[in-house]
N, CA and C atoms as a LAMMPS dump frame, in Angstrom:
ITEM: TIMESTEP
0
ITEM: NUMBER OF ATOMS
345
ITEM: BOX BOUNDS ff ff ff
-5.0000000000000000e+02 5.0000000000000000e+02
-5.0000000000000000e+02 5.0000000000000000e+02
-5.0000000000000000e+02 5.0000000000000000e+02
ITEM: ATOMS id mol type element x y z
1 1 1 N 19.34 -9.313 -350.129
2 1 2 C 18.984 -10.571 -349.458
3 1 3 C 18.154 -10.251 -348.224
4 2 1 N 17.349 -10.593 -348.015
5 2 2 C 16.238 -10.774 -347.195
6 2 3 C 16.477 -11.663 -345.457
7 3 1 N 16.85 -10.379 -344.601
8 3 2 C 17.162 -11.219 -343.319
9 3 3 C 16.25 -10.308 -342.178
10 4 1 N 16.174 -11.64 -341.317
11 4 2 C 15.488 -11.241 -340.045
12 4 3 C 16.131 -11.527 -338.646
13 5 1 N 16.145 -10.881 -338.374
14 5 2 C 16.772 -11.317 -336.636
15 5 3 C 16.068 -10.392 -335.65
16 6 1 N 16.096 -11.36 -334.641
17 6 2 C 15.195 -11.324 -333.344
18 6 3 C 16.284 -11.143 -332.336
19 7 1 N 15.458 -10.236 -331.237
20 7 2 C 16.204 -10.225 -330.416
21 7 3 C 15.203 -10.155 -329.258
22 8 1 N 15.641 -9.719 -327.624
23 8 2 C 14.725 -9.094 -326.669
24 8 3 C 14.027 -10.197 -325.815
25 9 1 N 14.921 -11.539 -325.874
26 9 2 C 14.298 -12.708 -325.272
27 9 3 C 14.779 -12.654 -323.85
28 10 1 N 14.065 -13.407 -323.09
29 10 2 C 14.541 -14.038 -321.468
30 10 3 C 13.943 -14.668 -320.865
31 11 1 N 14.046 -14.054 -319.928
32 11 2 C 13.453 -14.76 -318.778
33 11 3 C 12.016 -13.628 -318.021
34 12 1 N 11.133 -14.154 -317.462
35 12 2 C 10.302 -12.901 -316.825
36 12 3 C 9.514 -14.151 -315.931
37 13 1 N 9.02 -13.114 -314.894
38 13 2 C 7.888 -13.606 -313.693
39 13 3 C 6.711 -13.772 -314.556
40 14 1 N 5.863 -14.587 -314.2
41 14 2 C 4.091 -14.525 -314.734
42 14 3 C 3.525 -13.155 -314.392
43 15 1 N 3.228 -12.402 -315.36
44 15 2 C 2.978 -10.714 -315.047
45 15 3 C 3.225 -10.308 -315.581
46 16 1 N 4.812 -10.668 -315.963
47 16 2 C 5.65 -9.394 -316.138
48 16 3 C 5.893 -8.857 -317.682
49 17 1 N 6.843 -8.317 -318.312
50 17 2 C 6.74 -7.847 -319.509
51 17 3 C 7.843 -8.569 -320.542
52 18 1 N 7.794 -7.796 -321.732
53 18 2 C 9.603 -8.052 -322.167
54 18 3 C 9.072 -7.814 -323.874
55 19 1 N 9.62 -7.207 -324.554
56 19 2 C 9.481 -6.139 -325.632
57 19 3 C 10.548 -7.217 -326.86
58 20 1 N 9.735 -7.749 -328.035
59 20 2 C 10.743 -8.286 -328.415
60 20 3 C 11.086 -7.503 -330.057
61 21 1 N 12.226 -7.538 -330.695
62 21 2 C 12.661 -6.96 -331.914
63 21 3 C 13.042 -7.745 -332.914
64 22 1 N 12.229 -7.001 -334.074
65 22 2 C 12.976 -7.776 -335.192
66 22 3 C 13.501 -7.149 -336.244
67 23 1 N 14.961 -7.195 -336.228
68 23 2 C 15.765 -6.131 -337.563
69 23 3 C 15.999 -6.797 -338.799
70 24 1 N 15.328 -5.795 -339.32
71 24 2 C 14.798 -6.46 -340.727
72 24 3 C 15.934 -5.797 -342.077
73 25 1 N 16.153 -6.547 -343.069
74 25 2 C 16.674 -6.459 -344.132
75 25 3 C 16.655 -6.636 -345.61
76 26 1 N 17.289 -6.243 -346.445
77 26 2 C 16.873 -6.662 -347.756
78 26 3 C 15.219 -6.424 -348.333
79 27 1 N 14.398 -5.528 -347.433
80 27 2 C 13.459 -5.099 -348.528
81 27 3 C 12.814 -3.797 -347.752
82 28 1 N 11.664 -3.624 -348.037
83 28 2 C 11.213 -2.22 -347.633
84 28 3 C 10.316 -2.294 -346.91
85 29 1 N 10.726 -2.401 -345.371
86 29 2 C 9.641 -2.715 -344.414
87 29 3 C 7.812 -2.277 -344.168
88 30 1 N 7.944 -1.037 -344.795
89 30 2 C 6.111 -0.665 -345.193
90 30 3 C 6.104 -1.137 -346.376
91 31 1 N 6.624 -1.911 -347.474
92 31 2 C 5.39 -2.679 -348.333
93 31 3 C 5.285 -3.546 -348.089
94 32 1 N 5.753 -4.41 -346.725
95 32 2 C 5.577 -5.987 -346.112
96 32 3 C 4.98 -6.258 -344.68
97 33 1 N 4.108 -7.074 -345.009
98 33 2 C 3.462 -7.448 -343.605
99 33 3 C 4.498 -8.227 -342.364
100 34 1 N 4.706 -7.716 -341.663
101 34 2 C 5.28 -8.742 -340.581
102 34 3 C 4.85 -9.451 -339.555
103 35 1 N 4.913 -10.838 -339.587
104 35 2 C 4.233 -11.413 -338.598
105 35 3 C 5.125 -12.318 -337.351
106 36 1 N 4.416 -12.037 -336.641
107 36 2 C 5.013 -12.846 -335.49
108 36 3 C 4.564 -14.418 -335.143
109 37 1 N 5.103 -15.154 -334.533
110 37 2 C 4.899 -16.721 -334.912
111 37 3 C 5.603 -16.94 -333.79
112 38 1 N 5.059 -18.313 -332.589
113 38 2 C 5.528 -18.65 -331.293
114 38 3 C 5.537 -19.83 -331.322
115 39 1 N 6.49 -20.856 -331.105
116 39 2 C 6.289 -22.273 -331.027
117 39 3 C 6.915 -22.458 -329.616
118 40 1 N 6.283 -23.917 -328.6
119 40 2 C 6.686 -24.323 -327.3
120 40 3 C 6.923 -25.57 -327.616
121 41 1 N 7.871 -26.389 -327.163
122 41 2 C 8.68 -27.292 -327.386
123 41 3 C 7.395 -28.386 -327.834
124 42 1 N 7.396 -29.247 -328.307
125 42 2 C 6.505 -30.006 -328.785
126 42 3 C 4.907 -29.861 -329.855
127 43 1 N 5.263 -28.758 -329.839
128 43 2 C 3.785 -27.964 -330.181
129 43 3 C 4.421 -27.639 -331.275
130 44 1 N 2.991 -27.226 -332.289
131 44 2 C 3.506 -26.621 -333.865
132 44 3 C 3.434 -25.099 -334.052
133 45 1 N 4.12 -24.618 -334.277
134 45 2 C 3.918 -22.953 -334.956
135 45 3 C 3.076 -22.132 -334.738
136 46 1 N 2.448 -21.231 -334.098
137 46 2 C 1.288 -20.718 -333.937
138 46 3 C 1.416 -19.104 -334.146
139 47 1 N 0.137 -18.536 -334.77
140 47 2 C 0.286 -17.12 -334.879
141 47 3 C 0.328 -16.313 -334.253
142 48 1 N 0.972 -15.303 -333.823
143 48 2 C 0.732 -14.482 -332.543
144 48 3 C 0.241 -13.181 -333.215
145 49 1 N 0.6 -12.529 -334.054
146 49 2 C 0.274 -11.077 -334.1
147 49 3 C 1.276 -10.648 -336.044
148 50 1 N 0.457 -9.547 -336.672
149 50 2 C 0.907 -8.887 -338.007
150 50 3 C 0.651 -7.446 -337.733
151 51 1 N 2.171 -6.868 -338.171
152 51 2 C 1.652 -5.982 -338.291
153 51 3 C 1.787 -5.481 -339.835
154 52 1 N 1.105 -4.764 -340.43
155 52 2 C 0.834 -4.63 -341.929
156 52 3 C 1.567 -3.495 -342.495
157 53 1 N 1.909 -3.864 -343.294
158 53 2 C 2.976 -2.767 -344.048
159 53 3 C 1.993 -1.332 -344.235
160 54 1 N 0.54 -1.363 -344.281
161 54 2 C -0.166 -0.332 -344.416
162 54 3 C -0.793 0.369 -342.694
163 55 1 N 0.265 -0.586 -342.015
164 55 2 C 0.457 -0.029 -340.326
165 55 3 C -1.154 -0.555 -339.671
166 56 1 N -1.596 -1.298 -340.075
167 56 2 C -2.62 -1.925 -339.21
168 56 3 C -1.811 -2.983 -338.288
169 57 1 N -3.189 -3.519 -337.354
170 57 2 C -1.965 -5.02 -336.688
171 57 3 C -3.502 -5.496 -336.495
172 58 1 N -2.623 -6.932 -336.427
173 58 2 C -4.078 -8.142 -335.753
174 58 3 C -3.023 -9.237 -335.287
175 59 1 N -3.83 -9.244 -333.819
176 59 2 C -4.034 -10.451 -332.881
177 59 3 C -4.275 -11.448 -333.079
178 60 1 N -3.579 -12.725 -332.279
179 60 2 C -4.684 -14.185 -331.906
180 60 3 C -5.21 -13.762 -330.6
181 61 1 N -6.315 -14.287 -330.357
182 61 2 C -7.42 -14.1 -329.563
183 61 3 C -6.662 -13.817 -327.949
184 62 1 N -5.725 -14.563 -328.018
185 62 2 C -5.316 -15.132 -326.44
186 62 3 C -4.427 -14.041 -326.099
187 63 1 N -3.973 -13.378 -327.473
188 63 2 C -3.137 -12.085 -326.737
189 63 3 C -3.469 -10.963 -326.945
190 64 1 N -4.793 -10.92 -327.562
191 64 2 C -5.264 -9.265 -327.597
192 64 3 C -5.535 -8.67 -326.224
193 65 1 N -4.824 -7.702 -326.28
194 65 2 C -4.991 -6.433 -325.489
195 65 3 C -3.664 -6.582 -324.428
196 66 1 N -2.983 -7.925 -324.747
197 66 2 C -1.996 -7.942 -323.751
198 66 3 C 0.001 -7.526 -325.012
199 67 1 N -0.717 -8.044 -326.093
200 67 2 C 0.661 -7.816 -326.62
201 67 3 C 0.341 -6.892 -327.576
202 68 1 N 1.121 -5.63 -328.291
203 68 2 C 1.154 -5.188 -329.211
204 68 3 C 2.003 -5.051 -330.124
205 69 1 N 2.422 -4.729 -331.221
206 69 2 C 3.127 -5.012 -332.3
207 69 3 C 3.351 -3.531 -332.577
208 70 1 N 4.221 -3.001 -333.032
209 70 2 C 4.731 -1.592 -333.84
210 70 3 C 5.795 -2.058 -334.751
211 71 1 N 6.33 -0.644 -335.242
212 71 2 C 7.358 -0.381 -336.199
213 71 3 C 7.545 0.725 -336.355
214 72 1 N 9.498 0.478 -336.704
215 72 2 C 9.685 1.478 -336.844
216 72 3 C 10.675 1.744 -337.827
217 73 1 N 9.955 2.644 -338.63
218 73 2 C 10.44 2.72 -340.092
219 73 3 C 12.06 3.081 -340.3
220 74 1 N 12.144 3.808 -339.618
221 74 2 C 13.51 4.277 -339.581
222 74 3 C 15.17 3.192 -339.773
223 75 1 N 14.474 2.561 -338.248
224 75 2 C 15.412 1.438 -338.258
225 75 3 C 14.853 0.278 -339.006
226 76 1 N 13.642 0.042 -339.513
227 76 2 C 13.767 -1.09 -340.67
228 76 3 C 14.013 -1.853 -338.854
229 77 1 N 13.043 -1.6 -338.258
230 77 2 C 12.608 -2.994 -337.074
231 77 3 C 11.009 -3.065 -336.485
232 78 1 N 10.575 -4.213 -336.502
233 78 2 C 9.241 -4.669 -335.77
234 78 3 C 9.753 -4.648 -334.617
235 79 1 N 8.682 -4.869 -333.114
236 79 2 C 8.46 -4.841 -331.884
237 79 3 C 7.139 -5.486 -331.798
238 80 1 N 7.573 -6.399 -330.59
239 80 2 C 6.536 -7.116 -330.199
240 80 3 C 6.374 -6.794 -328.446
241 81 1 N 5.638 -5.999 -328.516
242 81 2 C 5.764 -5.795 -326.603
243 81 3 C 4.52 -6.578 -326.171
244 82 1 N 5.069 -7.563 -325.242
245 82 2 C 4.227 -8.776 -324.779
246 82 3 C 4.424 -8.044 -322.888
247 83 1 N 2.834 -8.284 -322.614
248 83 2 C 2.727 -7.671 -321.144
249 83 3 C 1.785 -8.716 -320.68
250 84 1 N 1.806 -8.649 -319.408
251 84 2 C 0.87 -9.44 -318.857
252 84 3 C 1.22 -11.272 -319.101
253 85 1 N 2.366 -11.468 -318.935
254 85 2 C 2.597 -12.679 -319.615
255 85 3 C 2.355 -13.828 -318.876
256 86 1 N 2.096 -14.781 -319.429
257 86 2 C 1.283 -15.977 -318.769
258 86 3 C 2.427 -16.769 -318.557
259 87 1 N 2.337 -17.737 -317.394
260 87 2 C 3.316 -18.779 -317.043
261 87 3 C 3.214 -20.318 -318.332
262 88 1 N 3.466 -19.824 -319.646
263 88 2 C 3.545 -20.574 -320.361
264 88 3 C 4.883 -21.563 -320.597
265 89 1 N 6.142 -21.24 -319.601
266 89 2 C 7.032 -21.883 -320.065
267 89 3 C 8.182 -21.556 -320.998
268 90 1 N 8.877 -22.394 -321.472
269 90 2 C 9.89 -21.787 -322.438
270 90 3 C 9.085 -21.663 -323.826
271 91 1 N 9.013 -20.509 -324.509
272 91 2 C 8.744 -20.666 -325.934
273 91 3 C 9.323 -20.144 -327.216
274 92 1 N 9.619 -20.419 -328.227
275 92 2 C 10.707 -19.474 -329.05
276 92 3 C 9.211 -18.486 -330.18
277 93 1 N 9.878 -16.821 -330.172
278 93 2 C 8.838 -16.423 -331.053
279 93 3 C 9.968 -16.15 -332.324
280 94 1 N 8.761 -16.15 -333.058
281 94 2 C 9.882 -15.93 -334.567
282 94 3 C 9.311 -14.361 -335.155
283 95 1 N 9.512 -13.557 -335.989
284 95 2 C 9.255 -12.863 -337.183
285 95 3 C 9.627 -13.704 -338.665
286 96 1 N 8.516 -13.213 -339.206
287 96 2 C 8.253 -13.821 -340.553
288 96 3 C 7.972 -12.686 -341.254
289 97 1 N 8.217 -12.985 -342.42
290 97 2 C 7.785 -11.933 -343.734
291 97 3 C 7.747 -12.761 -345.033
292 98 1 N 7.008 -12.448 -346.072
293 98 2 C 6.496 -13.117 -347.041
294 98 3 C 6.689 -12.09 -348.207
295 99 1 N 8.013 -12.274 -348.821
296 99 2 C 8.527 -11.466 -350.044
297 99 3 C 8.687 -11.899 -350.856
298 100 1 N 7.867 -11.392 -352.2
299 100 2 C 7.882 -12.395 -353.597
300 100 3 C 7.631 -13.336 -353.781
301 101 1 N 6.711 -13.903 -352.91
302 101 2 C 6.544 -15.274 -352.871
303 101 3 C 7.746 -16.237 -352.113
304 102 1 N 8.873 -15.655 -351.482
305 102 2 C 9.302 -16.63 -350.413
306 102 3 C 8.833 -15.885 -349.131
307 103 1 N 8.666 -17.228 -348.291
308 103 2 C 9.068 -17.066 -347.169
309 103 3 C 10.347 -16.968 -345.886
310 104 1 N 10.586 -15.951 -345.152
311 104 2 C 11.519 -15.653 -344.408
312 104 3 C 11.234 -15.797 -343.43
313 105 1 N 12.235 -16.248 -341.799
314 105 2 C 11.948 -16.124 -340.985
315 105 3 C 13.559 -16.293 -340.222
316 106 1 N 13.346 -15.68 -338.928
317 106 2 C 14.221 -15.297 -338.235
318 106 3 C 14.837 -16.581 -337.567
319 107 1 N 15.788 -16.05 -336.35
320 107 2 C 16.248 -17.52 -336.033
321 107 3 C 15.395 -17.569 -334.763
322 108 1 N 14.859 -16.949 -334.557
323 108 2 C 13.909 -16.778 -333.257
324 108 3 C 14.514 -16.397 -331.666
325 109 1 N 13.841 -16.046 -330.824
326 109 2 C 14.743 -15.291 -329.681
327 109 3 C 13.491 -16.376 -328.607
328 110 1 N 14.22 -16.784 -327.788
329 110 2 C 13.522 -17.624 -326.468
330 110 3 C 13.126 -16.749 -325.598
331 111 1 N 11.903 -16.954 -325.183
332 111 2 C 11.07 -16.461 -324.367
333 111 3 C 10.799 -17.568 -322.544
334 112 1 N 11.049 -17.312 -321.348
335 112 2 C 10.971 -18.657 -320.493
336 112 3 C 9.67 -17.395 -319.788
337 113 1 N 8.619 -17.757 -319.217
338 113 2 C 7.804 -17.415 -318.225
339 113 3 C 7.514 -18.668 -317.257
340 114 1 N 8.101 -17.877 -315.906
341 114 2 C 7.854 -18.873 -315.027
342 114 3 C 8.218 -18.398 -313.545
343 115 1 N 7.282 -18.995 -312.649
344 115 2 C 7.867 -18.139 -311.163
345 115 3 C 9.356 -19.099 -310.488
């Protein structure tokens, strides 16, 4: 069975950092792309970052060069290290993965930026 959970949420200053995780289950983390996904209260779903089971990654525009994405095979977990973070408010990010034709996604971990 196919599970995701997030962790690595809080609180941070506008600046500051915070590294988020996702422990993954039920399949084989390098033959699946993992993507990251951020929604803010009223707003719809938005993409943040993949990283590719063949270990590439891609950005949305607004966070290249500030967030990066890894993995690590071992533990069967993604990382999302978000730096430089903007006073966006509370937002929840998710991990997603797309196995066999379903879709999965985590329960998401809250993110607040704010002074």
């Amino acid at each position: 069975q196919v599970q995701l959970v997030e962790s690595g949420g809080g609180s941070v200053q506008p600046g500051g950092s915070l590294t988020l995780s996702c422990a993954t289950s039920g399949f084989t983390i390098t033959q699946y792309d993992i993507n990251w996904f951020r929604q803010a209260p009223g707003k719809e779903r938005e993409w943040v970052a993949t990283k590719s089971g063949w270990d590439g990654t891609t950005y949305t525009p607004s966070v290249q060069d500030r967030f990066f994405t890894s993995r690590d095979n071992a533990k069967d977990t993604a990382y999302l290290q978000m730096n430089t973070l903007k006073p966006d408010g509370t937002t929840v990010y998710f991990c997603n993965v797309i196995v066999r034709g379903q879709n999965y996604w985590g329960q998401g971990t809250l993110v607040t930026v704010s002074s």
